[in-house]
N, C-alpha and C positions, 0 to 999 in steps of 0.2 A: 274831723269835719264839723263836731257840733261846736267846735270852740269859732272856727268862721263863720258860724249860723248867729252866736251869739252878738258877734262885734258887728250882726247888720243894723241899720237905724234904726231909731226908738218907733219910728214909724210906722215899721214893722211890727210892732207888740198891735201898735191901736187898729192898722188894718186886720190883724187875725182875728181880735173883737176878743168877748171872755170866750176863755176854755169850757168848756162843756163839766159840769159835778161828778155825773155819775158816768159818763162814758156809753156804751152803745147798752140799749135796753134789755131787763135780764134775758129776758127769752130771745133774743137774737141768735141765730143760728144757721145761718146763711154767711158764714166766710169764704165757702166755695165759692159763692157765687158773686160775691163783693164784701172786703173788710173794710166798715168804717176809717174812714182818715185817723192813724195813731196821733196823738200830743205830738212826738216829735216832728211827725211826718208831717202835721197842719202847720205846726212853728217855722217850717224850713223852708215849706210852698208859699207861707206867709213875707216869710225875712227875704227871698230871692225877687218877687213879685214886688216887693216895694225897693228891693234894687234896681229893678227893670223900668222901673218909674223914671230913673235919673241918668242923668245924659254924663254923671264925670267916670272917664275913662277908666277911673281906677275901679268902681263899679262894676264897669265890664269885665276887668280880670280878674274881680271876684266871683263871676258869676261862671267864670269859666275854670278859676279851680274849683268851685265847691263842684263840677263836674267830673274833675280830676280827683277829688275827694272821694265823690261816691264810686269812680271803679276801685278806686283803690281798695276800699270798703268790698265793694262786689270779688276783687279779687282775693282777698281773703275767706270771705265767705265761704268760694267755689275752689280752692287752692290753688288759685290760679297768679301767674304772670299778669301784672297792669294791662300789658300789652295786648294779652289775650281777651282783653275784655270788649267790648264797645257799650252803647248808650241807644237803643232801637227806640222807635218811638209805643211799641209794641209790642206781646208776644206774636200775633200774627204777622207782624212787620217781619219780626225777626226772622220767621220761619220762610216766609216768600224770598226775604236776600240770602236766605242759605239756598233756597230752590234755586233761583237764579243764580247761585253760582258752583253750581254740581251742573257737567255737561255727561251728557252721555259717551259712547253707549254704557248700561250698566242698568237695574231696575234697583227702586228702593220698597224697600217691605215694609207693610204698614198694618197695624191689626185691624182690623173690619171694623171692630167699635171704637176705634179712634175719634176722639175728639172733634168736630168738624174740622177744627183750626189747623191740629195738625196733617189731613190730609188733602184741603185744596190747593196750597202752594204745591205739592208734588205731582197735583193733578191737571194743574194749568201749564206748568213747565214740560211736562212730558211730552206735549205738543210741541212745544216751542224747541225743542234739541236735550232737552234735560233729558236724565234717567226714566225707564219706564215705571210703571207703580202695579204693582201686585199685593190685593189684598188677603191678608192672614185668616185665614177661619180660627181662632182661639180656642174653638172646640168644646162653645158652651161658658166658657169659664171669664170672656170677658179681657183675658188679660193673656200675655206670649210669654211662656215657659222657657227656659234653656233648651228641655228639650224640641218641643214644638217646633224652637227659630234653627234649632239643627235640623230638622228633617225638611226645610224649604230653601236652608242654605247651597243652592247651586251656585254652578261657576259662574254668571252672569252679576248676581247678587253683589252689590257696591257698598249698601247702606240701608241701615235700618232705624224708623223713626219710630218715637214710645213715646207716652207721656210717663214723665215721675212717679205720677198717683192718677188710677182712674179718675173719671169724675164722677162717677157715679159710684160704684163699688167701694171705693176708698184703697183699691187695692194697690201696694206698693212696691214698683216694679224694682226687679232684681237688676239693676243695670248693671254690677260689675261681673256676675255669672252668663249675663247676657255678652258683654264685652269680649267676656273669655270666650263664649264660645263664637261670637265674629272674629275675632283676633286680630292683628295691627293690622292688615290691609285689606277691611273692610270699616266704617262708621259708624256707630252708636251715636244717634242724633234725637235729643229730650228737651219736650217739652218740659218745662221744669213747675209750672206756674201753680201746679195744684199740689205742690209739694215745697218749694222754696218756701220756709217760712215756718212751713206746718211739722214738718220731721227730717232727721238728718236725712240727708242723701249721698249717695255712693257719685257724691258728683264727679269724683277723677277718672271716676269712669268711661264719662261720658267728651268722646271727641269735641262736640258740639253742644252748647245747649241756650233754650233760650227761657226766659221767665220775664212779664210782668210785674208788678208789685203792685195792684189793684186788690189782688184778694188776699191770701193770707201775711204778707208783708203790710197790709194797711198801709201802705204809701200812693195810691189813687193812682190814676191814669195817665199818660203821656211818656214814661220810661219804662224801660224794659231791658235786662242784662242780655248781654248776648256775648255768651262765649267760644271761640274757636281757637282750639290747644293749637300750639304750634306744632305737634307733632302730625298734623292731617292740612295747616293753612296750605302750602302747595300745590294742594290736590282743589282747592277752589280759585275759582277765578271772581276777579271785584264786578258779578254782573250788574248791581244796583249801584256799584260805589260811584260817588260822584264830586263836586269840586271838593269836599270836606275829606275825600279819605285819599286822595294823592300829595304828595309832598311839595310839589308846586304849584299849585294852582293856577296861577297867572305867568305858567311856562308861554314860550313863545308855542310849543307846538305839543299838538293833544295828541293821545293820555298823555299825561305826566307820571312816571312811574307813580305806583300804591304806596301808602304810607305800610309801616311793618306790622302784623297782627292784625287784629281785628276790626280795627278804624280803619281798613281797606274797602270796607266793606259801604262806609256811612255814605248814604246818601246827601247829609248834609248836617248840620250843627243839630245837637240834641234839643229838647225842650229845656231849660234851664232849670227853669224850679221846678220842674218833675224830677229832674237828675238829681237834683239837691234834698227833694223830700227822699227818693226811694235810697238815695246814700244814708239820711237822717234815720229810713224805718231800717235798717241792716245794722245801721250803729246801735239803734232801739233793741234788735233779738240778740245784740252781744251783750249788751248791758244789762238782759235779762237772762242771761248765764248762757245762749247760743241755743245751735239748734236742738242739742241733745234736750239738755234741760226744757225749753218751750215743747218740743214735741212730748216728752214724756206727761208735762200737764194738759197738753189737749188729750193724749189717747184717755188718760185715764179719767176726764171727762164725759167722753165720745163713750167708753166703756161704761161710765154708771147713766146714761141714756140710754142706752144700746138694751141695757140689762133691766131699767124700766117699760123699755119696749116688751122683750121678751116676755114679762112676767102679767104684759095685757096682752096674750098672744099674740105678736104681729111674729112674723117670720122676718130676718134678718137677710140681705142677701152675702152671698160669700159669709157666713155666718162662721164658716170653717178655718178662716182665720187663726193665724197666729198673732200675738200681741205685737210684734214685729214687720209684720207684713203686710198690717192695717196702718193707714196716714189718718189724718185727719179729718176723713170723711166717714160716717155707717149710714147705711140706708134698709128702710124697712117699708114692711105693708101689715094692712090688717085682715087678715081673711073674713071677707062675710061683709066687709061693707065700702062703702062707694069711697074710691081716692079720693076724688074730688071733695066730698063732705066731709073725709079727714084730715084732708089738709085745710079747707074753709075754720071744723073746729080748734085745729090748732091755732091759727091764726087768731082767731075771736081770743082764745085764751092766753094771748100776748107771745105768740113764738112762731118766730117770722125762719121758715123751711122754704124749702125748693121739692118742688114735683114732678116727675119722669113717670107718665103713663099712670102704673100704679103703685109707683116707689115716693116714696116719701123719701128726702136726704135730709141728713142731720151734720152740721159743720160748726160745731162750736170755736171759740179759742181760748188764750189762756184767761181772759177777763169774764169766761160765760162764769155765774154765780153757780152754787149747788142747789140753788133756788130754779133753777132754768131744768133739773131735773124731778122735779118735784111736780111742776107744772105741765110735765109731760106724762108724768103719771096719773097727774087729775084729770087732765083731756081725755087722755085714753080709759080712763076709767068712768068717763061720761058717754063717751064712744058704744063699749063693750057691754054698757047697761041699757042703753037702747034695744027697741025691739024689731025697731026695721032691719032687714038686713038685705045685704045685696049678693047676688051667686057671683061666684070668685073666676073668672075669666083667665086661663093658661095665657099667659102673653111674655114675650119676650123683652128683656130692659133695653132700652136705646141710650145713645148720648145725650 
């Protein structure tokens, strides 16, 4: 794919403008929440965009393999069939054309603290003929255990949607113990987006899944993988598909049978140079040895954070973690004094976090400097020597 990115016009170079020296600022630590545009991923969104500019046809059908590039891409990532992939504009997108196309009857199971994203698509549909949606109580923990998803597993029970990685906790869901204990004719259905990117994932696991590339793929906005194994496509129907995902389009008479796999589904042509960049950031995490490799340098980043937190008392949540079973996110607090004011000082002190009530999240990547923990130790060490302090309020963590 980047060998087609390369051969786009020189034009291409002048509209991307210069590349950026030092890359995103040290203390940036907000990937959960949006990764910076990668080198590759700005070059790809730049070289498709000034294709899009010109009217020669052959233009066009480059902008429609480098398309074809990035599942291809995508499907290696997720070990998947080309076929099995599609091109969403979205991970919300994605998640609503799977709702729409799961009918009932049947309930799908969702954890309480789920993401918002993954539970209004199953909750709009349920009205409308889809599966009905029963929420998981986690039991404190945030996250659904093997055993837990066994003891709500009745006969009714169709399908169960997860995210990859909390978003808050950082915690990284078991999806192939999960899988086992649904077994072939029920769904395992993942959100993938706070996890693609950031640590391997047990993605064969997963019948279904869908991801972004806005946050830790650093490929920005407008695409999204969406995969549907061929071993479950049957059991959906193309409720969102539309002229782009049937085989003939301009049949004499409607529907026109569905195209095969997961372009059943499209509602309509992808975003071009979004498809192009998020192909561009997938070639980026192979070329930097894949996911094992990237994920091993964020944890152990995440971890010497994590361990400058601990040592200016904050409390860690799911602190109990194994090294494995944390992704790329840690979150903490400081007992004794106001969130708000510790996340204000962080900020002053150049490290740009995310805030949940009274959790601080901390999401670095593989470009955060060892400098980014240094700084976190000085803040909290201006923090902890102050004399104000604030009484510590029992509260429970949200999305």
């Amino acid at each position: 794919m980047n060998d087609q990115i390369r051969r786009a016009p020189d034009a291409a170079a002048a509209a991307a403008g210069p590349a950026p020296v030092h890359g995103p600022m040290v203390g940036y630590l907000d990937y959960a929440r949006v990764g910076p545009l990668s080198r590759p991923a700005a070059a790809a969104l730049a070289a498709t965009t000034a294709l899009a500019t010109r009217v020669d046809p052959a233009d066009l059908d480059r902008l429609f393999a480098l398309s074809d590039a990035a599942q291809i891409s995508a499907a290696r990532l997720l070990d998947a069939r080309r076929h099995e992939i599609a091109l969403a504009p979205s991970t919300s997108n994605g998640l609503f054309t799977v709702a729409a196309a799961l009918h009932g009857p049947g309930t799908v199971l969702v954890p309480r603290d789920e993401f918002p994203a993954n539970l209004y698509p199953w909750l709009r549909f349920a009205a409308r003929g889809g599966p009905a949606v029963r929420l998981v109580d986690p039991a404190g923990q945030r996250h659904i255990t093997p055993d837990l998803l066994r003891r709500h597993l009745t006969p009714d029970v169709t399908a169960l949607t997860v995210s990859a990685v909390d978003s808050l906790t950082g915690h990284l869901a078991p999806l192939a113990a999960l899988k086992e204990v649904l077994g072939p004719g029920r769904l395992l259905i993942v959100d993938a987006i706070q996890g693609l990117g950031s640590v391997p994932l047990e993605a064969d696991a997963a019948d279904i899944l869908v991801s972004g590339g806005q946050k830790w793929l650093r490929a920005g906005w407008g695409a999204a993988l969406l995969l549907i194994r061929d071993r479950c496509a049957e059991r959906l129907a193309p409720g969102l598909g539309g002229w782009a995902g049937v085989a003939e389009p301009f049949a004499p008479r409607h529907p026109a049978p569905p195209l095969p796999g997961a372009a059943a589904h499209l509602a309509t042509n992808p975003d071009f140079p979004a498809a192009a960049a998020i192909g561009a950031a997938i070639d980026d995490l192979f070329d930097q040895g894949g996911p094992a490799a990237v994920g091993a340098r964020i944890r152990a980043t995440l971890a010497d954070l994590l361990d400058r937190a601990r040592r200016a008392g904050a409390d860690v949540l799911l602190d109990g973690l194994g090294p494995h079973e944390r992704a790329g996110i840690g979150t903490f607090r400081l007992p004794g004094h106001d969130p708000a004011t510790v996340h204000r000082t962080l900020e002053a002190a150049g490290l740009i976090t995310t805030r949940r009530d009274e959790w601080i999240r901390l999401s670095p990547h593989t470009s955060t400097p060892g400098a980014a923990a240094d700084l976190l130790a000085e803040a909290l060490h201006t923090l902890t020597h102050r004399t104000t302090h604030y009484p510590q309020e029992p509260t429970c963590p949200t999305s």
